[in-house]
N, C-alpha and C positions, 0 to 999 in steps of 0.2 A: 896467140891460140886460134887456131883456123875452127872456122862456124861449124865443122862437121863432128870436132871433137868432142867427146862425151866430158862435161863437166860435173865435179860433183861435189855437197859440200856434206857438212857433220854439223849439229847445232846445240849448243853446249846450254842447256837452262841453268843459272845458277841462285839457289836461294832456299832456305827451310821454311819459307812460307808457301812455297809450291808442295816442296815434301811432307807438310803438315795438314796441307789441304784449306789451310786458310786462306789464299790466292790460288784461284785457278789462272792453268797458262793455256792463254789464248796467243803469246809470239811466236809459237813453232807454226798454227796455221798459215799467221799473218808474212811469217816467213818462207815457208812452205809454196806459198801461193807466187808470193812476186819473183822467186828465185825460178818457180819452174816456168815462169811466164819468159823468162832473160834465158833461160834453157842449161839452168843448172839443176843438179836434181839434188834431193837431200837422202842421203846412204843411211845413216843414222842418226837420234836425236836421245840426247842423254838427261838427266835431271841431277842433282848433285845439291849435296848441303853449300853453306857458306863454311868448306873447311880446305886450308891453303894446301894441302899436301894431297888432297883428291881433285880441285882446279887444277895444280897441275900437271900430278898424272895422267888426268883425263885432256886434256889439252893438250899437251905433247902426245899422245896417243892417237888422238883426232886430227891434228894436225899433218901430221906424216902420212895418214891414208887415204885425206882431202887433197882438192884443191883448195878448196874453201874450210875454216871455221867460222860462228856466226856465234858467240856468246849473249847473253841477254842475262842484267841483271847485277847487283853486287857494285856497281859504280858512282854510289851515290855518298853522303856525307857523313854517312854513322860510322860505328865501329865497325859494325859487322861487315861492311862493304870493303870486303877485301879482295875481288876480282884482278883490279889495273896493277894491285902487288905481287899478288900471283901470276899474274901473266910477265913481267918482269922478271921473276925467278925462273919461269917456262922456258923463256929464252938468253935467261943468262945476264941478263943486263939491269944498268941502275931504273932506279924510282926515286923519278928527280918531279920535281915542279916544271910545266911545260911550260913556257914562257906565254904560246900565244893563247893557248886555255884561258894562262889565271889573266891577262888582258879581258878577255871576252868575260867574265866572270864578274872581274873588279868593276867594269862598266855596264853591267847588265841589273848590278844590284844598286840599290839606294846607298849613299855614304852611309858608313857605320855599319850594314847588314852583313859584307861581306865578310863574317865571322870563320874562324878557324876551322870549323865542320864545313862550310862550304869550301874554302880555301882546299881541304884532302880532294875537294874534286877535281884538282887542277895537276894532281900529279898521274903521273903518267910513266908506262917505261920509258926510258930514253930513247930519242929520234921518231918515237910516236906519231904517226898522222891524225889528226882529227877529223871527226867527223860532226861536222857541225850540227846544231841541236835549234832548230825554229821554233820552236816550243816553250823549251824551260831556258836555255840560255848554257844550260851543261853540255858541254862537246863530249860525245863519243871519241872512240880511235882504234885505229887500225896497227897492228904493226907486221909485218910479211905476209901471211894469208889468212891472219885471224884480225877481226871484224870485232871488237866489244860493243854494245849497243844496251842504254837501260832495260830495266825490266817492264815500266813502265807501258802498257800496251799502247796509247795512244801516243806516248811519245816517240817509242819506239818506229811507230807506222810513219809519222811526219819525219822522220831522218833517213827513210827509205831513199827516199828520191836523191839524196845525196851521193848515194852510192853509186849510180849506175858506172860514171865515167869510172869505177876504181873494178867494178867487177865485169871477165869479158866471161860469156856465159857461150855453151854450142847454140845449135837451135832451138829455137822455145818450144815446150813440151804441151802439146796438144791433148785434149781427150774429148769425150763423145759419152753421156750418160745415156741410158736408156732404163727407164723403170716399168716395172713388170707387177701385175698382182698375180703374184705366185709366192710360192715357198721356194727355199735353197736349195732343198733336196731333188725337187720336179724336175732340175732343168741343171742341175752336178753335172750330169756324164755328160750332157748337147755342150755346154760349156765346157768343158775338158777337152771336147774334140777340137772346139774351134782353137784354142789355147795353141793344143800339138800341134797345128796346122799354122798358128802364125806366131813362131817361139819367139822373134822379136818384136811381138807387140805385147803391151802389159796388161791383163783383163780380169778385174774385181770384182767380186759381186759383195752388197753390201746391207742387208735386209734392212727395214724399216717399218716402221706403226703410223699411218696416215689415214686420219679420218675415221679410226675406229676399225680400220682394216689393216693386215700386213701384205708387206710388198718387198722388192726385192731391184735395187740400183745396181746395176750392170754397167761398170765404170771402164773404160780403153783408154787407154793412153798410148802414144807414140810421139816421135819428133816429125813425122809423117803421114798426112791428111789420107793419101792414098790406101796406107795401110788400115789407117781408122776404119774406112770407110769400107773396105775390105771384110774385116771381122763384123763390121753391123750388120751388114746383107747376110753375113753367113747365121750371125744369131737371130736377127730377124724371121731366118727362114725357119726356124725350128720353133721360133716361137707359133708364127702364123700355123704349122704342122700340128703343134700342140694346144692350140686356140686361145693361148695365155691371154690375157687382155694387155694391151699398154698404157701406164697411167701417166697424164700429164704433172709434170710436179712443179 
């Protein structure tokens, strides 16, 4: 995949404790972040119960219009973790025990610990890659362009680094914040111009409460520093026309 090429992935949350509000999801930033840094960009990002027939519609759906899927979630020892089965069925193939998993597993735990609920963490679809786990000892896996990974936030983040050799990403995706004490409406249309004026650059605006006052982050993005740098000068200049103040954040 040549460095100029636009990558992109879809990222699948799966679990009813997201949907219930009793766990909040902090993986889609934490993946959000280090994907656009590798210069993949995320297209969409989905939430879903633990129910096998919406994993895999939604997965076979995602899949096809990625380069990338990135699941989080449902890979662990209970019942209800039914991800690594679903994803099996996604693509048609068996849900066998991974040979090198349950290795890593059976040596990871105390004799005697490595009970049956842990042991489901060892199956996998067939021909499955892992993705090794520094953490807990549980391997993620990979199989064609979808990426399983717990839901766990901090375990999640420690099995990052593993990935890089598996994912080739375009150029990493740059931006450039500038915050403003204003409102969103003062400065719509100056932002709008500069927008039509540079349609492949991406330009946010994202208001906020600091300090007791409101404000307004003006976020650029591009794979393209020149461009960045482009669109700031152009909104800088309408701010200074407008006397907005700039706030340090």
């Amino acid at each position: 995949m040549k460095k100029d090429t636009k990558v992109n992935a879809g990222i699948l949350i799966i679990g009813n404790e997201i949907l219930s509000g009793r766990t909040q999801d902090t993986n889609t930033s934490t993946l959000a972040k280090w994907l656009n840094s590798i210069g993949v960009k995320i297209t969409e990002v989905r939430i879903i119960p633990d129910v096998e027939k919406d994993i895999i519609n939604t997965l076979n759906f995602l899949r096809k219009n990625n380069d990338y899927v990135f699941t989080t979630g449902g890979i662990g020892p209970t019942h209800d973790d039914i991800t690594a089965q679903s994803v099996a069925k996604a693509f048609d193939v068996d849900y066998e025990i991974h040979k090198e998993a349950f290795k890593i597993l059976e040596s990871y735990y105390k004799p005697g610990e490595f009970n049956k609920g842990r042991q489901k963490m060892t199956w996998m679809p067939k021909n499955a890659e892992l993705i090794l786990n520094p953490t807990s000892g549980a391997p993620g896996f990979n199989i064609d362009n979808v990426f399983c990974l717990p839901g766990v936030p901090s375990i999640l983040k420690s099995m990052l680094g593993g990935l890089k050799n598996k994912i080739v990403g375009g150029e990493p995706i740059l931006s450039h914040t500038i915050s403003l004490r204003t409102v969103e409406s003062e400065i719509a249309n100056s932002l709008t111009k500069v927008q039509n004026q540079n349609k492949d650059v991406e330009i946010g605006s994202y208001p906020f409460f600091h300090s007791g006052k409101l404000g307004v982050s003006i976020v650029i993005r591009s794979e393209n520093q020149s461009k960045i740098d482009i669109c700031k000068s152009q909104i800088l200049e309408f701010v200074k026309e407008k006397k907005i103040e700039i706030v340090e954040r």
